[in-house]
Residue, then its C-alpha position, 0 to 999 in steps of 0.5 A: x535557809x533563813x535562821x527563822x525556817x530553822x528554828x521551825x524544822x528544829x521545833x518540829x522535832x520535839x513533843x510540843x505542838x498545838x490544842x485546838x477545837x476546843x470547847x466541843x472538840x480538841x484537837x492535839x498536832x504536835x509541831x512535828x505533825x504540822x511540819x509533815x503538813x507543811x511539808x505537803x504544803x510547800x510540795x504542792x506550792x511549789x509544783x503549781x508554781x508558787x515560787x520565792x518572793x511570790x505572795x501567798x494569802x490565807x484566808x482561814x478562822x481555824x489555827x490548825x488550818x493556818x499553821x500549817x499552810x504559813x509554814x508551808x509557804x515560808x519553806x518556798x520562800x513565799x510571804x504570808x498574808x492573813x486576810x481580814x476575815x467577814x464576819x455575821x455583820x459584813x457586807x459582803x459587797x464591800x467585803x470582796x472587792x477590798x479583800x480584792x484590793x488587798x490582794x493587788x497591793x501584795x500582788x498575790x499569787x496564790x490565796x488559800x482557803x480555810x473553813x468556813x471560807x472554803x464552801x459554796x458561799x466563796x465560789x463566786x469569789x474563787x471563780x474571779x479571782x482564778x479568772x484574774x490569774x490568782x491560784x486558788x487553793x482549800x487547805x485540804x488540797x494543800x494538806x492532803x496525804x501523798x507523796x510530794x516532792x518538796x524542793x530544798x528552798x535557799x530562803x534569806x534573811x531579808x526574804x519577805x515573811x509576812x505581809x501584815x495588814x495595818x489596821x483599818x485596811x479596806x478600800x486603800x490597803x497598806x501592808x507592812x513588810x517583815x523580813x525573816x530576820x525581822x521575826x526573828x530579832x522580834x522573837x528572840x527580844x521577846x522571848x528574852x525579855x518575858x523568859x518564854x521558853x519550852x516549859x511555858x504554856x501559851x493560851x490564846x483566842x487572838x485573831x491570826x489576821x492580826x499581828x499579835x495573833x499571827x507573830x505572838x502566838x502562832x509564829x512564836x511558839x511553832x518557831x520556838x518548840x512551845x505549847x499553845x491553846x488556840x481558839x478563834x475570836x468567835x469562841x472567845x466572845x461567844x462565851x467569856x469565860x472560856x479563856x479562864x477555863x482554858x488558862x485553868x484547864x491546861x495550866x496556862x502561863x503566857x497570853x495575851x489581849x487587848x484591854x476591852x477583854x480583860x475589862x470583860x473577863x474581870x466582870x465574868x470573873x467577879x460574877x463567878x466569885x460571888x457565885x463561889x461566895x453564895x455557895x452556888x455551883x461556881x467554875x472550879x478555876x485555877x489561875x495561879x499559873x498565869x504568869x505572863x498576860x500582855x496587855x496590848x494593841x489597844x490603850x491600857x486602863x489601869x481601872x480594867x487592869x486592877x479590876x482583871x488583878x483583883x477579880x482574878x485574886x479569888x482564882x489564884x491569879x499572881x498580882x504580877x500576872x498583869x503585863x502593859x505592853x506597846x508594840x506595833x506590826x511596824x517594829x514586827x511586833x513587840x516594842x516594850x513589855x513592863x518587867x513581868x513579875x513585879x507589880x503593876x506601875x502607874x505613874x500619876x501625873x498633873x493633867x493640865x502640864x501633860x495638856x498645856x505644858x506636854x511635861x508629865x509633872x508626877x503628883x501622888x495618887x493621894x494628892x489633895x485635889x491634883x488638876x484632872x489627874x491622869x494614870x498611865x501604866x509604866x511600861x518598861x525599857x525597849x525590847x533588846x534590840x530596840x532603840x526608842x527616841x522621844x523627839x519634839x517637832x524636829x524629829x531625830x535631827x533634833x535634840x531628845x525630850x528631857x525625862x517626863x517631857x512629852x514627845x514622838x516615839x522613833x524607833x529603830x532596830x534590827x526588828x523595825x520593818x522597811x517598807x509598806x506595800x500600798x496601792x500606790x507601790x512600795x514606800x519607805x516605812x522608815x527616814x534615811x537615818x533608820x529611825x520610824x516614826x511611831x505617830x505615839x506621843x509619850x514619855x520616858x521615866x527611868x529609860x522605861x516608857x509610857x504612852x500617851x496616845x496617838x499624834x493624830x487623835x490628840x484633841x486641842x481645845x483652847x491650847x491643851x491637848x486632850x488625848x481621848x484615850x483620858x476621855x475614854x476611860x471615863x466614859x466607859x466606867x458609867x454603868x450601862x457602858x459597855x467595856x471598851x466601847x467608847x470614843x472621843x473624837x474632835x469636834x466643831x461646834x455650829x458655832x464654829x467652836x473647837x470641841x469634842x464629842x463621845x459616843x458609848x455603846x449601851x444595851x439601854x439603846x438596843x431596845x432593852x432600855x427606856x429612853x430615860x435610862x438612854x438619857x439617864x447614861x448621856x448625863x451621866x458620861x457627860x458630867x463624869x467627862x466634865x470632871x474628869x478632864x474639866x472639859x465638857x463634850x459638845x456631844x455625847x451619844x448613846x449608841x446601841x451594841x455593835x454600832x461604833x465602827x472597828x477594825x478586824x482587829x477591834x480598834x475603834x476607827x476614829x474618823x468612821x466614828x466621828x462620821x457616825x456621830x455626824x450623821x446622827x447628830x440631831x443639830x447636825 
């Protein structure tokens, strides 16, 4: 058995394990109760004749239901795919006919279904999918008490684990291939590098489709024997304030979240302070055992960082609680956290040398009148295990960029995937030397690491080069945007003029607001733009709530975007 399938059974034998259900009903397994599950799971696998290196998709909202059922399928021998899950505002004509795409590409043999996806709704779907060949499971067939017999599996350690979905994955589909020993390279360098252990507390509303869901806070605590709070993305942005409440009520020390949430919990936060202030009834949080919040999966803001720090203060949230991370499902996940427990670093750089020059050329926050200053957080060293190369056009046959140079991060390490599944077959994620490249463009500062943006967004007007994330983080701090809801994307002119445009989420637009307050906010982003990065937007759009295109993950699609802000182009 891989090292990865024996941590689970030695999880499976102390008294941790899983709190879900919540806010209406929790619900307590412990690992050792999962593993009987998955016991079950792998049984019933195994006798309709689900077999090693077989492909095993998941399609379910609730992490009670997907723990066991992923165990299950690692114990044959089987890979995991967590499906992109349709929510109130999919269409469902697109919806099945990519999910079935993705289920060519990873070759599916089996696909199991969990609430609400396993009712009435899907019958059509599990209808042609038995039709084409596929086993069709609900997660109560695989879970349900009975003897079964469950076959002694020997599973190794390049055996494929998981079949990750990249981001953005719908009509052409791509999947990244992570072997057992990926996992658990990946595991142990976190572990290791944020001191998790038994005595930890993990809380989480992260979707299990996604990456840092699925391996951070699935994967890693049932491997690792580590008490988790799980709730689904839909309780989280249904009522924000319970993952406070949950961090308070269970003594939560690890968690994690793309940055919009952290900018959305700082404003809850810093309602609930000034309740406390006025002497209203106010939630009775506690956050002082927060230890550990990663920051990931999106660009961090240093504004919506401090805001989280400073609003959290009120409750007892450490002041180093805060955690800047850079990973990617390619490197399995994790790539660099900043040293937990010490204070947040920025590094204040010259905005137009990272633009004209790509040198980071350091100037104090205080400077007087720095050029369109910009803010990065400093991460921190790559994760054990990981080697991190900044390499100019040449690539790593190439000589490295200098300290503070701008370049393209390539890594490579035991941890670092090899292969994609798409629809045109497998490819090579990596070159022949080993290294991968990342398509992050960023810069090293003391061996520790910091992200600029990504390669392909990078936005060139009259030979700098304006990253969007610069933009972004402007656009969103007018009032009336909406946190983490904005987008800069490339664009040209009529006049045929390199340039870009910006595109805010507002629920002035959504009807609630005038068309003054609209045209109030458009102003507003422009001239912040403007003085921010000394550039002005050829356009900027006012969208309402929901609008901006976004992966299941949340990330902003930039082209679906930019094709978006095209077709509502008044002058287009």
């Amino acid at each position: 058995m891989s090292i990865f399938t024996a941590a689970l059974r030695r999880a499976a034998a102390g008294d941790k394990g899983m709190v879900t259900g919540e806010p209406d009903r929790p619900l307590r397994r412990t690992w050792g109760e999962i593993h009987q599950l998955a016991r079950s799971a792998t049984g019933r696998l195994a006798a309709a004749g689900v077999r090693s290196g077989d492909a095993v998709a998941i399609l379910a909202a609730q992490p009670v239901d997907v723990a066991p059922i992923a165990q299950g399928a690692w114990l044959v021998g089987a890979s995991v795919t967590m499906l992109h899950q349709p929510t109130a505002r999919t269409d469902m004509r697109h919806y099945l006919p990519e999910t079935a795409a993705v289920l060519r590409v990873i070759r599916a043999r089996a696909v199991v279904l969990g609430a609400p996806f396993d009712g009435p709704a899907f019958a059509d779907a599990v209808g042609q999918l038995r039709a084409s060949g596929v086993l069709v499971f609900t997660v109560a067939d695989l879970t349900a008490p009975g003897e079964v017999t469950v076959p002694d599996v020997e599973v190794g350690e390049d055996a494929t684990a998981l079949l990750q979905l990249t981001s953005g994955s719908t009509a052409t589909p791509k999947a990244v291939r992570i072997s057992h020993g990926n996992v658990w390279a990946n595991l142990e360098a976190m572990c290791a590098a944020a001191d998790i252990g038994p005595s930890d507390v993990m809380v989480s509303w992260l979707p299990l489709f996604h990456d840092m869901g699925m391996v951070g806070f699935l994967t890693l605590p049932m491997s690792r024997g580590i008490e988790v709070v799980s709730v689904t993305p839909s309780d989280f942005l249904s009522s924000p304030a319970l993952w406070p409440e949950l961090i308070s009520r269970y003594g939560g020390s690890v968690t994690a979240a793309p940055n919009f949430a952290y900018a959305l919990t700082a404003r809850v936060l810093a309602r609930a302070a000034r309740t406390r202030a006025d002497g209203a009834d106010a939630p009775a949080l506690d956050l002082s055992t927060l230890r550990f919040a990663l920051n990931g999966a999106e660009p961090v803001d240093v504004d919506a960082v401090k805001a989280f720090l400073a609003a959290g203060a009120a409750f007892g949230l450490p002041s180093t609680a805060m955690v800047p991370a850079y990973g990617m499902a390619e490197a399995t996940l994790g790539v660099s956290f900043h040293p937990w427990g010490t204070p947040l670093q920025v590094d204040t750089v010259d905005g137009r040398s990272v633009e004209h020059e790509r040198r980071a050329v350091s100037v104090a926050p205080d400077a007087p009148e720095p050029a369109q200053p910009r803010r990065y957080p400093v991460l921190g060293p790559p994760l054990p295990g990981i080697e991190v190369r900044v390499c100019g056009p040449e690539g790593p046959s190439g000589p490295d960029r200098a300290e503070r140079e701008v370049g393209t991060l390539f890594l490579r390490g035991a941890a670092v995937t090899d292969t994609y599944f798409t629809v045109d077959g497998p490819v090579p994620t990596r070159a022949a030397d080993g290294w991968l490249d990342t398509g992050d463009l960023g810069y090293l500062v003391d061996g520790r690491i910091v992200i600029c943006g990504r390669a392909k967004d990078v936005i060139i007007m009259g030979g700098r080069n304006i990253y969007p994330t610069d933009i972004e983080r402007v656009a969103e701090a007018v009032d009336g945007v909406r946190a983490g809801n904005a987008v800069a994307v490339r664009w040209t002119t009529p006049g045929g003029r390199e340039s870009f445009a910006v595109g805010v989420e507002s629920r002035a637009a959504g009807g609630s607001g005038s068309p003054e307050e609209v045209e109030g906010i458009v102003a507003a982003v422009r001239s912040a733009v403007t003085t921010a990065v000394g550039a002005r937007p050829a356009l900027v759009r006012v969208l309402p709530p929901g609008t901006l295109p976004k992966t299941p993950s949340g990330k902003i699609k930039r082209a679906a975007a930019s094709a978006l802000l095209a077709a509502d182009d008044p002058q287009g």
